[in-house]
N, C-alpha and C positions, 0 to 999 in steps of 0.2 A: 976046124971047129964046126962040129954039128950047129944049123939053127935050131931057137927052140922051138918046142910044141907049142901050136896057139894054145892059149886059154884065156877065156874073161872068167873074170869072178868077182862078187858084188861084198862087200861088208858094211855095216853101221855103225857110227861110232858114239852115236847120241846124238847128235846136230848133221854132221854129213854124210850123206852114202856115198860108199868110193866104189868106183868100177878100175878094178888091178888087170891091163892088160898085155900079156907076155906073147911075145913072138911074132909073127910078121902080121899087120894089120893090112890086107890088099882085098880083095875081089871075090875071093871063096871065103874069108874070116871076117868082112866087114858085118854080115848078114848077123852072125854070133852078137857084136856088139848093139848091132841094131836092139835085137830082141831083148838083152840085159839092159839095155837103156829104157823101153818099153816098160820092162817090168818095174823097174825102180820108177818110173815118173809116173806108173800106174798105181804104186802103192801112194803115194802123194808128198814124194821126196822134195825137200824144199830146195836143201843145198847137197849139187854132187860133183863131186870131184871126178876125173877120170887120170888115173896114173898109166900112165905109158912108159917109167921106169926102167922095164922089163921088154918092151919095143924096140925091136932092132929094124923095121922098117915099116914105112906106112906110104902109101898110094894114094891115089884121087878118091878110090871109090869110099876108102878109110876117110880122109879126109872129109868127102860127102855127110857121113854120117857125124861127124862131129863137127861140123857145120850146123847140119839140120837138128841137132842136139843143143846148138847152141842160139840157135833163132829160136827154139823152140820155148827158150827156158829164159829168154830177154827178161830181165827183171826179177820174177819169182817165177818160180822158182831158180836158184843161181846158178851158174856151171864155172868149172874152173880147171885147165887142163896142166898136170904135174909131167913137165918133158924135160927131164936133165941131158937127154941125150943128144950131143950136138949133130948126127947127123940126123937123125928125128925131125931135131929140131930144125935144122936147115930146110929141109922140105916145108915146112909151116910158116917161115921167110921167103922162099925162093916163090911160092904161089900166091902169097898175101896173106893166107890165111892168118898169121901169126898176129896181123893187125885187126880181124873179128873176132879172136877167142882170147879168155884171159889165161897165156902164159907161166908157167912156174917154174925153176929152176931145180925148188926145194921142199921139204912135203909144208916144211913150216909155213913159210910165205904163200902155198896153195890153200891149206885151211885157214889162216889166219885172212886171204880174202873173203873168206866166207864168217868168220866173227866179225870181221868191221862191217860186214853187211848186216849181220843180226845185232850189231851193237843201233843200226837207224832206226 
């Protein structure tokens, strides 16, 4: 099985911007995500999601940025990360991460943290 093409790509849904990321998230593709993250918190996104769905692998330097994404957004604005993938997801337990970023399984439970946040 070929892996796929990197790609980020940003959407609005009315309340949340999602950032949809497919394909291996490492060292030459973190920089992509950087800059779409950039642009969304520079437009003055409140609540974003970032789906990893479509991620078949992600690294440290990956990791780094959505880290710094997620200190970045403490409070308001909110981040919320969508990882069904259990090997994904393993790497974001095996480094700790999985215990600074809010986790999702499913897109519902991903947005739906982001309504109990604007239900406060």
């Amino acid at each position: 099985m070929l892996p796929v093409a990197f790609c980020v790509r940003s959407d609005f849904d009315g309340v949340v911007s999602i950032i949809s990321v497919a394909g291996e998230l490492d060292i030459a593709t973190s920089p992509q995500l950087q800059s779409e993250l950039d642009l969304v918190f520079n437009d003055g996104a409140q609540h974003v999601l970032i789906d990893l769905t479509e991620t078949d692998f992600v690294e440290t330097t990956g990791l780094r940025v959505l880290l710094q994404a997620s200190r970045q957004t403490c409070g308001t604005p909110s981040l919320s990360i969508l990882c069904p993938n259990p090997r994904v997801r393993r790497v974001f337990e095996l480094t700790g991460v999985a215990e600074l970023v809010a986790l999702h399984d499913d897109r519902a439970s991903a947005l739906d943290c982001h309504g109990k946040q604007l239900r406060r």
